[in-house]
DOMAR-212278 format. One line per 5 residues: number of its first residue (from 0); their letters; for each residue x, y, z of N, C-alpha, C, O, CB. Coordinates in pm, whole numbers. Each point is the difference from the previous one (the first is absolute). Glycine has a CB too. Example, Ala and Ser with C-alpha at 12.3 -4.5 7.8 and 13.67 -1.06 7.14 Angstrom:
0> as> 1319:-569:780:-89:119:0:90:120:0:104:-2:66:-293:-115:59; 154:222:-197:82:119:6:-77:109:73:51:111:17:67:-174:-232
//
This chain:
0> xxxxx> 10676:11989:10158:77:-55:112:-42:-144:25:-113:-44:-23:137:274:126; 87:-304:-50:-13:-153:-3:24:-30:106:104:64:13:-53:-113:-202; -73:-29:334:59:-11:94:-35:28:150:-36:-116:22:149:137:-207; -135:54:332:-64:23:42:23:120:80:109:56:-2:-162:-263:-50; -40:245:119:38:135:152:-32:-80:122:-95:-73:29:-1:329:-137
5> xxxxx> 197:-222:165:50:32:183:56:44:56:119:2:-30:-140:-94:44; -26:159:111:58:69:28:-10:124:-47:101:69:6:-13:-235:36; -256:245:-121:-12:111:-35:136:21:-143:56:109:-4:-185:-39:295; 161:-155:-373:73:-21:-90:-51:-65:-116:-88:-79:35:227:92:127; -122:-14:-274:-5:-93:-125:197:-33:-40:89:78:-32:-393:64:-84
10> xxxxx> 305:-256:133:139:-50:-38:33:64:-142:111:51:-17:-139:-286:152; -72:232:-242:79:139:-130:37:117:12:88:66:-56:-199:-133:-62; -8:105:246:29:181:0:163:-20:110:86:88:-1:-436:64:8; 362:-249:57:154:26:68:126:-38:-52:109:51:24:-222:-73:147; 71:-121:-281:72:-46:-83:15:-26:-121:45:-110:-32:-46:80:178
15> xxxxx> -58:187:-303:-45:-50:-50:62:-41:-138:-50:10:-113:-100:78:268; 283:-142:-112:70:-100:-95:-10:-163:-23:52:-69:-88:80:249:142; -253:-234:102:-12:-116:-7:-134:-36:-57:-97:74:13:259:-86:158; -166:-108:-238:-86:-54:-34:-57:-116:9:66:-102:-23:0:235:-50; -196:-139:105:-36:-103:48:3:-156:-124:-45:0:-114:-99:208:296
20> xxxxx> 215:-330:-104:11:-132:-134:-75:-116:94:17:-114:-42:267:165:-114; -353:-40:258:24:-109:88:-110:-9:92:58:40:101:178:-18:-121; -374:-51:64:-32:29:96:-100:-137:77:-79:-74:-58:126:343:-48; -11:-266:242:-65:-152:16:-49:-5:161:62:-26:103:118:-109:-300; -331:176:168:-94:2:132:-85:-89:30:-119:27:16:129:159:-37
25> xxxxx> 55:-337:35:-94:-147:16:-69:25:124:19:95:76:142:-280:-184; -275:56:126:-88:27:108:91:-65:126:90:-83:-10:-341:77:-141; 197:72:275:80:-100:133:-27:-147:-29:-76:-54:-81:32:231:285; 128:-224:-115:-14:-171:8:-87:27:161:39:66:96:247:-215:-251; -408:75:137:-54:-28:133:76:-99:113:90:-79:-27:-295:122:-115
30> xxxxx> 160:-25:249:36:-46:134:-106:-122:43:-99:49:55:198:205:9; -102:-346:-71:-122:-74:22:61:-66:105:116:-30:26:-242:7:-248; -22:2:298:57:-96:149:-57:-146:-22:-123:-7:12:105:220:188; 65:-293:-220:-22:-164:-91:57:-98:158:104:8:66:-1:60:-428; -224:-152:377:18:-102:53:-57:-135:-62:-101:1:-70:121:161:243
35> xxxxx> 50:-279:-144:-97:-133:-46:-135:1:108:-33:64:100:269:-238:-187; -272:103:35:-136:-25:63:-8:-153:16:78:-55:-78:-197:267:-31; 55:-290:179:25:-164:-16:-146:21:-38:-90:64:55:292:-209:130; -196:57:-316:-115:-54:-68:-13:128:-75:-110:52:16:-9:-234:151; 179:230:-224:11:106:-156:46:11:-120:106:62:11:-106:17:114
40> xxxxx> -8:-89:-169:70:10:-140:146:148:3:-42:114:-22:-264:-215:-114; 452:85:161:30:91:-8:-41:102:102:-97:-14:74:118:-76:-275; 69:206:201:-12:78:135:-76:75:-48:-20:10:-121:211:-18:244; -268:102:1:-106:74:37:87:150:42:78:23:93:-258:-256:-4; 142:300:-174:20:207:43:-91:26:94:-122:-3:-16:166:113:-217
45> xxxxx> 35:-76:367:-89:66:63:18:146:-16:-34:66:98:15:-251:46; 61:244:-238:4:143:23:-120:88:-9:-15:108:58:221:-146:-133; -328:-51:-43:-112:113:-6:-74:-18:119:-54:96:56:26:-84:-303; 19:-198:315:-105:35:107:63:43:109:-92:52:64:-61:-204:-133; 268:165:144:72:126:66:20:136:4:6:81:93:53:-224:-103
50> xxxxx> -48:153:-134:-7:188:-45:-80:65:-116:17:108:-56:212:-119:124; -332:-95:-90:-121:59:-52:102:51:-159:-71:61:-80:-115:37:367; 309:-115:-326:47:-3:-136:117:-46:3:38:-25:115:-156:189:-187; 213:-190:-32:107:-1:1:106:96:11:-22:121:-9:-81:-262:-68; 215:93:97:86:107:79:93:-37:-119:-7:-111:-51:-30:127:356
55> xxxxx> 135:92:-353:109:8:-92:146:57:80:-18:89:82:-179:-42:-286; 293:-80:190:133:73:-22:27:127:-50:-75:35:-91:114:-224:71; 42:262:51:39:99:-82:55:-24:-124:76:-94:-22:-55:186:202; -70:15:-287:53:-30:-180:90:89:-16:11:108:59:-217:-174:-179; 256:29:57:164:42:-45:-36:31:-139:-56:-77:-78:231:-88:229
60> xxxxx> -125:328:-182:-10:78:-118:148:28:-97:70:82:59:-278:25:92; 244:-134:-225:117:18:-82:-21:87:-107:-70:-56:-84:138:-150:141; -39:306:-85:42:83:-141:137:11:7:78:12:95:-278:132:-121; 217:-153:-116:126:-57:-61:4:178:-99:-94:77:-16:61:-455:1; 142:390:-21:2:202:-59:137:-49:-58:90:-72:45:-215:309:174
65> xxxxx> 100:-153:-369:210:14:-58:-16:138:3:-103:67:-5:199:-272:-202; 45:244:219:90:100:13:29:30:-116:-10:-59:-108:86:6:297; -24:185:-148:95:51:-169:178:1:44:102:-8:-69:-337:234:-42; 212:-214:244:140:62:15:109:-111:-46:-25:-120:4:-56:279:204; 180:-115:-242:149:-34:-116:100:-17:129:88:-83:-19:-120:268:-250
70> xxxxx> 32:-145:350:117:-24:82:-8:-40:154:-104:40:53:184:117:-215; 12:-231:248:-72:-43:83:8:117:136:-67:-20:101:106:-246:-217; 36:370:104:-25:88:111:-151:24:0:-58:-17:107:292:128:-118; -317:-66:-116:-161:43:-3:-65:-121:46:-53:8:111:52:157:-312; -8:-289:131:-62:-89:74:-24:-15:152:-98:-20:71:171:-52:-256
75> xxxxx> 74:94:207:-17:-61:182:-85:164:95:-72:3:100:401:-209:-96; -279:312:-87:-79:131:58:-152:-34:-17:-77:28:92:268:157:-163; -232:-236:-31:-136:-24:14:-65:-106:72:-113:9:49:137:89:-226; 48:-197:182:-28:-102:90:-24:43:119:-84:-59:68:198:-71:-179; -30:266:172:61:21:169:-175:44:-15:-80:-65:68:430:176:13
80> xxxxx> -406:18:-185:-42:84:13:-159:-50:14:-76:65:70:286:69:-174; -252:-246:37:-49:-132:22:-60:-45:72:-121:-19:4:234:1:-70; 21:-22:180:-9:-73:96:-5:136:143:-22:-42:114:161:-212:-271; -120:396:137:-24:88:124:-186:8:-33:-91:15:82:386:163:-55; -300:-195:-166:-181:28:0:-64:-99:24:-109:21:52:102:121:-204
85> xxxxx> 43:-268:129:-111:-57:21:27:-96:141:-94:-27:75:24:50:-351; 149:-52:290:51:-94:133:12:97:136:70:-33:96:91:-138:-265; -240:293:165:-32:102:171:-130:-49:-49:-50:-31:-108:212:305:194; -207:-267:80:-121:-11:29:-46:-177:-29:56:-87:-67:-85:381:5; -137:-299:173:-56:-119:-28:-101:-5:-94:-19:95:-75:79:-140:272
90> xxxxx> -133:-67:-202:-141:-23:-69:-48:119:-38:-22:80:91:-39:-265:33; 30:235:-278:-72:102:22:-44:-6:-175:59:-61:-89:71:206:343; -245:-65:-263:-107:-53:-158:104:8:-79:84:88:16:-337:14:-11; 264:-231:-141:109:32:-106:-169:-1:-138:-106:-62:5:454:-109:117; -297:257:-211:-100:-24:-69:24:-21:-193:23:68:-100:-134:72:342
95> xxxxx> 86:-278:-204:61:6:-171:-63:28:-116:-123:-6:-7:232:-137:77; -10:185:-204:-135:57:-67:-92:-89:-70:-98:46:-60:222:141:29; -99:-304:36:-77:-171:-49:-129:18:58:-100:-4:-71:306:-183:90; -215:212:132:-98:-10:104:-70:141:-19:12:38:117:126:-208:56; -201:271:-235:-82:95:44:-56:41:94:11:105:64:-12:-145:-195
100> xxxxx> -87:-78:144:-97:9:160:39:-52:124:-72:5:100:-99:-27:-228; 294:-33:124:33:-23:142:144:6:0:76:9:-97:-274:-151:158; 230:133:94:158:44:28:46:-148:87:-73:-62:77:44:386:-47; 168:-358:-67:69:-91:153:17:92:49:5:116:-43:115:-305:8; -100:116:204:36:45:128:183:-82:-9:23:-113:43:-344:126:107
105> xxxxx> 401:56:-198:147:-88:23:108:86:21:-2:123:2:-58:-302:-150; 162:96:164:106:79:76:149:-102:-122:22:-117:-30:-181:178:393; 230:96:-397:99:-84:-70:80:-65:67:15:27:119:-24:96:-264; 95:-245:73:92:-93:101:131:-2:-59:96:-36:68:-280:-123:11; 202:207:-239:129:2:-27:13:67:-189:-85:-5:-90:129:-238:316
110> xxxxx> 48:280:-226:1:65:-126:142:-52:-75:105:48:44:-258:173:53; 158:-319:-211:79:-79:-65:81:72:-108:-86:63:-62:-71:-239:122; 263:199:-110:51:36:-97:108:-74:-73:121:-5:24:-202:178:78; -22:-252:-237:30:-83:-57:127:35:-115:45:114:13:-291:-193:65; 301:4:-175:127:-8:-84:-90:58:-114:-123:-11:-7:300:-211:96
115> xxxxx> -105:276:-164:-80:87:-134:61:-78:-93:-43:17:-114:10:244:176; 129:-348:-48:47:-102:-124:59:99:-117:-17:-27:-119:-188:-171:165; 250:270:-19:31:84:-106:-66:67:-94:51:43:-104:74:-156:144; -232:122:-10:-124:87:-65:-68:88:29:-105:40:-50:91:-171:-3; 75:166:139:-44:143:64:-166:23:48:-69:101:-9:269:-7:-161
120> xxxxx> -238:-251:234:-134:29:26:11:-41:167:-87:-84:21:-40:32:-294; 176:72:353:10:-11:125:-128:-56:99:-67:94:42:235:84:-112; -216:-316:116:-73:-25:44:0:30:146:94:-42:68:-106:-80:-255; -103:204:253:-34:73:118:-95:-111:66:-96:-15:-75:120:279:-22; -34:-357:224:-85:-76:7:-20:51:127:95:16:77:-53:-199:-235
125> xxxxx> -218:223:205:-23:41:80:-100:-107:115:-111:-35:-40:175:253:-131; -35:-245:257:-169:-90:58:-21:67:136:74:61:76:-44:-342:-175; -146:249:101:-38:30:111:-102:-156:56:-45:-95:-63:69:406:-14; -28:-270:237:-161:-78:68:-50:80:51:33:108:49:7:-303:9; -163:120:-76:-139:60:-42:-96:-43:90:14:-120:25:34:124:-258
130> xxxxx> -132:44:286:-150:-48:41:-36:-90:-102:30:2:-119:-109:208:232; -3:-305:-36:-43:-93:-135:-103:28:-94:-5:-42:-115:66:-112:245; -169:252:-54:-132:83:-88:48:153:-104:67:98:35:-244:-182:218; 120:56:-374:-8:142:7:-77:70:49:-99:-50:52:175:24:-184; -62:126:132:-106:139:100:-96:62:-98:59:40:-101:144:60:270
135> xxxxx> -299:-85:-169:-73:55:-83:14:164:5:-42:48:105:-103:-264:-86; 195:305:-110:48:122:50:-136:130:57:-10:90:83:244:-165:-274; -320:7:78:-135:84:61:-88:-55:103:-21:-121:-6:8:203:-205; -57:5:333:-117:-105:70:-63:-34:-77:-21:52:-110:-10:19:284; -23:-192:-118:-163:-64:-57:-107:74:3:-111:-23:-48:159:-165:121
140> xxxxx> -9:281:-14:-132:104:-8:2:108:-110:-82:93:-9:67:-116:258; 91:6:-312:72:149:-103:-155:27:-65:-95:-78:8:413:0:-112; -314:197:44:-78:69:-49:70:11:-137:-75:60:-77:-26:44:293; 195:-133:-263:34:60:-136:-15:-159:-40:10:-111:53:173:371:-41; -217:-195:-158:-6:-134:-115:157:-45:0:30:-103:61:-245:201:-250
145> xxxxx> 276:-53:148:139:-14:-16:82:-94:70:106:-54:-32:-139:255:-15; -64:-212:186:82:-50:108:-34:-201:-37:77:-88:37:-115:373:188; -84:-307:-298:-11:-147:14:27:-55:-224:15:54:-109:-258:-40:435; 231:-156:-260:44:-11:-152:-139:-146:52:-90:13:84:462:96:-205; -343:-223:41:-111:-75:-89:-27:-111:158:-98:-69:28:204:80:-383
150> xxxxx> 33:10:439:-2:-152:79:-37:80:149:29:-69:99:196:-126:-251; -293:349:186:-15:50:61:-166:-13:64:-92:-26:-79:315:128:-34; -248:-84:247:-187:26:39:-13:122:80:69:12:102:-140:-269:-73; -18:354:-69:-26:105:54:-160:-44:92:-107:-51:-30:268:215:-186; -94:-106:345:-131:0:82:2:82:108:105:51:39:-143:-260:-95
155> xxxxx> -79:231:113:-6:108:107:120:-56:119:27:-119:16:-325:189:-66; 363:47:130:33:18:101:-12:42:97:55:-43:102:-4:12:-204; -168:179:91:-36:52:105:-134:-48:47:-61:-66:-84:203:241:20; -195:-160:166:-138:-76:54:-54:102:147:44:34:110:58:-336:-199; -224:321:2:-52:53:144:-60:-101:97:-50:-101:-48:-2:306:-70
160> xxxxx> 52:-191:231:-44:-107:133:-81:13:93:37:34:112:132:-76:-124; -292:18:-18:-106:86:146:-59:-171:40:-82:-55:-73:-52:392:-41; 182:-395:222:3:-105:33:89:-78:-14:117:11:38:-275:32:-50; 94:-153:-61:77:-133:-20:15:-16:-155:-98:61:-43:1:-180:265; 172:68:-334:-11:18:-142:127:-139:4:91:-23:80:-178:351:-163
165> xxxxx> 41:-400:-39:127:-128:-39:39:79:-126:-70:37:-95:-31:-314:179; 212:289:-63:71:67:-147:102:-123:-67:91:-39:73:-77:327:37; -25:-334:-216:97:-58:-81:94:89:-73:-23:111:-48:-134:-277:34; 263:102:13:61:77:-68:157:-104:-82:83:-59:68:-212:294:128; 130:-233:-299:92:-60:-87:154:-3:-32:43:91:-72:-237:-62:19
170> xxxxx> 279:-124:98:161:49:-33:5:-121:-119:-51:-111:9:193:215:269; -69:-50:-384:-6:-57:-82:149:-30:-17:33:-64:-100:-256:149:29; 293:-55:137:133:-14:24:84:-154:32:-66:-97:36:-8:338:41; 209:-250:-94:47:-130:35:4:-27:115:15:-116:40:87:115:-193; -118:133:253:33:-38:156:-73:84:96:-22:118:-27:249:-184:-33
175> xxxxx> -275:1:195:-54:97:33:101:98:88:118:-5:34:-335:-137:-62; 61:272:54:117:149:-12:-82:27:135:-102:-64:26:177:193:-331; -13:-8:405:-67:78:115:-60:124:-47:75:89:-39:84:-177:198; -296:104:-161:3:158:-45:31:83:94:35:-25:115:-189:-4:-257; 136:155:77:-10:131:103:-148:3:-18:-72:-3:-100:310:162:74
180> xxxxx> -270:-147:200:-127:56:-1:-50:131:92:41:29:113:-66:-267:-175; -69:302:-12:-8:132:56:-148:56:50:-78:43:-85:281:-9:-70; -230:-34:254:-91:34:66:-88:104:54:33:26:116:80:-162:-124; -193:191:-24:-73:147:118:-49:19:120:-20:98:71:-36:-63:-222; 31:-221:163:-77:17:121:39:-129:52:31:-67:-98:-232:224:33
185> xxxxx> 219:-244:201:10:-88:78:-121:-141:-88:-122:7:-20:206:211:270; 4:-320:-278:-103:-105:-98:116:-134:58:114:-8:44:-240:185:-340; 37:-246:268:75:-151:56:-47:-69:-135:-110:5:-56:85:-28:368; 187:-70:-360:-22:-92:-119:-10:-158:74:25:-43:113:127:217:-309; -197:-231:80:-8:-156:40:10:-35:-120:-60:36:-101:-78:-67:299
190> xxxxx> 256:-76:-172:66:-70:-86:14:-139:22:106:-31:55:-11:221:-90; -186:-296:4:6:-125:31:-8:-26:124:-114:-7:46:216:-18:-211; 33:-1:273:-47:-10:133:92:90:53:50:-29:108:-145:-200:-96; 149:402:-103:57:50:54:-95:162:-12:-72:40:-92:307:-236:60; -194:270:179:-102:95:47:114:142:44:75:13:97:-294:-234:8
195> xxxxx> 189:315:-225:78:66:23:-46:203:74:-5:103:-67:119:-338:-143; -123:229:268:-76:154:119:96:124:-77:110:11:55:-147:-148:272; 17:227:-440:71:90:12:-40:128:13:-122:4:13:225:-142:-100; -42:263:89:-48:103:59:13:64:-143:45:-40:-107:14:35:387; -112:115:-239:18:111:-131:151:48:-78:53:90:65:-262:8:74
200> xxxxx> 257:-122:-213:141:31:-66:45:-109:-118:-97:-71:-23:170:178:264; 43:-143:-322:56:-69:-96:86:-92:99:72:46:89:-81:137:-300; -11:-341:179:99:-105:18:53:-92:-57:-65:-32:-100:-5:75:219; 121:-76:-111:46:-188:-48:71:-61:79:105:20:63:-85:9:-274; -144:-163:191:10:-94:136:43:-107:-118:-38:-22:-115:-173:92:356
205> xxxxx> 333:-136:-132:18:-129:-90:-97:-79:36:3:23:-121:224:-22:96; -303:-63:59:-77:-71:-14:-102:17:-51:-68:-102:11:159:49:109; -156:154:-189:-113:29:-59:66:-9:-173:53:103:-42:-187:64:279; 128:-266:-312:2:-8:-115:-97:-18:-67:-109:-43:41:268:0:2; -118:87:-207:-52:-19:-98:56:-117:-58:92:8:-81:-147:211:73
210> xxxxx> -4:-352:53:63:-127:-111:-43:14:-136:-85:80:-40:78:-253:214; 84:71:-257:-40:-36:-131:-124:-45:10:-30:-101:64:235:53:-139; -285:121:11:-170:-74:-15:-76:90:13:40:110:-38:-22:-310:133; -122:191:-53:-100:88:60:2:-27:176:5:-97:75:-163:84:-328; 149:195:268:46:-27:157:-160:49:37:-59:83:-68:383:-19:111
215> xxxxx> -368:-115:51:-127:62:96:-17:-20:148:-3:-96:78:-108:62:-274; 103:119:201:-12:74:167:-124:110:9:-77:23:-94:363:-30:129; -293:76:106:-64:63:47:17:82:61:61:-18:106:-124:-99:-138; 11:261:-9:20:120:85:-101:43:67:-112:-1:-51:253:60:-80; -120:-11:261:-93:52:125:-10:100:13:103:21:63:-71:-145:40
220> xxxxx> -94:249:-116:26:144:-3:-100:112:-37:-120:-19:-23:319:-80:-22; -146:198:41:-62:142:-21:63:80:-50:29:94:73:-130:-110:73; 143:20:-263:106:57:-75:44:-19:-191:-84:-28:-85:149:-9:363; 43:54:-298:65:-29:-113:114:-79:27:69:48:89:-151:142:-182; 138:-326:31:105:-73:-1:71:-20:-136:-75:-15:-96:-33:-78:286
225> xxxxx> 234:91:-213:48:21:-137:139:-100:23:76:-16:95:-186:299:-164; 103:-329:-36:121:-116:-12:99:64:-83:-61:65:-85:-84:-282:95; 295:231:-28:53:22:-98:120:-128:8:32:-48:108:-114:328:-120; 144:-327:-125:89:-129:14:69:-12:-171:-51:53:-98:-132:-201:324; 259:97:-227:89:-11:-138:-28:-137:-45:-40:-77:87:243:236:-24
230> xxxx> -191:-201:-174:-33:-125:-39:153:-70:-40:76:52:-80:-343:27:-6; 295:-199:153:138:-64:5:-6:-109:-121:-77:-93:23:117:128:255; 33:-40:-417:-40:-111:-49:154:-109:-17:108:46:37:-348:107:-165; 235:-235:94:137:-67:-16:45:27:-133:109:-43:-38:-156:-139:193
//
């Protein structure tokens, strides 16, 4: 099979007269916030020292598929049939089979049905937008080999806490991410000059990230604390 699943689907197992000729998943175009500066050479990005990274657009995914069908009543039935599967619903994991280890987050926007020129190869053009990261489909915490390949870092996540402890911990990712964090007992983090009091249970706080780099902070406590988070790459 050539092509991808969404929607709990593989486009062969629903369609499997099409074939994949075409496929084109470029990176986003970033968003940069550019001002002159007097006395600079050329303008100045403020986007990393504002948001600690750069920020991207949504990417736009195209697979391109021929047909077999000979006549145009079948074409346009498959087109309809197409466009009821993939154009319900929003954003949700597409996973292609190029990508193994990770999935987009996208939502289709239109489904094309091109001229076969008399050759009976009917071009199907599908796109969608996309989140601009891919998603890493396994946590960073996985336990199976399977789950990492060569550009991957395995490191602890869980941590016991009887006091005070600085834990580092690594995103090796293009962007930073919020984990889930999960708790046994009442522990307060510190994060640069941010101070976070939580009680016993699983959260995610937007403001408690994992940036690109090495992140370090501090946990306060009497307990076990455990991070879980996906790795986003472009």
């Amino acid at each position: 099979m050539s092509g991808f699943s969404i929607n709990g689907k593989h486009i062969n197992d629903v369609f499997p007269t099409l074939k994949l000729v075409e496929r084109s998943t470029p990176p986003p175009n970033d968003l940069p916030i550019k001002e002159s500066v007097v006395g600079m050479q050329g303008d100045y990005d403020f986007t990393i020292a504002l948001f600690g990274e750069r920020l991207f657009d949504n990417r736009e995914l195209t697979y391109v598929f021929n047909g077999k069908e000979t006549n145009e009543i079948m074409r346009n039935m498959n087109r309809r049939m197409l466009e009821n599967w993939l154009l319900s619903g929003s954003y949700m994991p597409l996973y292609d089979d190029k990508e193994p280890f990770y999935y987009y987050l996208a939502r289709c926007v239109s489904v094309t049905l091109g001229n076969d020129n008399g050759i009976a190869k009917t071009p199907y053009t599908i796109k969608f937008d996309a989140y601009p990261f891919k998603i890493k489909i396994a946590e960073e915490n996985s336990l199976k080999w399977d789950d990492y390949d060569i550009t991957d870092y395995y490191q602890p996540h869980i941590f016991s806490i009887s006091g005070s402890k600085i834990l580092k911990i690594m995103n090796i990712g293009s962007a930073g991410v919020a984990p889930k964090i999960t708790l046994n007992a009442p522990m307060t983090i510190q994060k640069n000059n941010l101070i976070f009091n939580l009680s016993a249970g699983s959260y995610t706080v937007d403001d408690f990230r994992f940036e690109v780099g090495v992140n370090t902070f501090t946990v306060t406590g009497n307990g076990t604390i455990a991070f879980e988070w996906r790795k986003e790459v472009i």
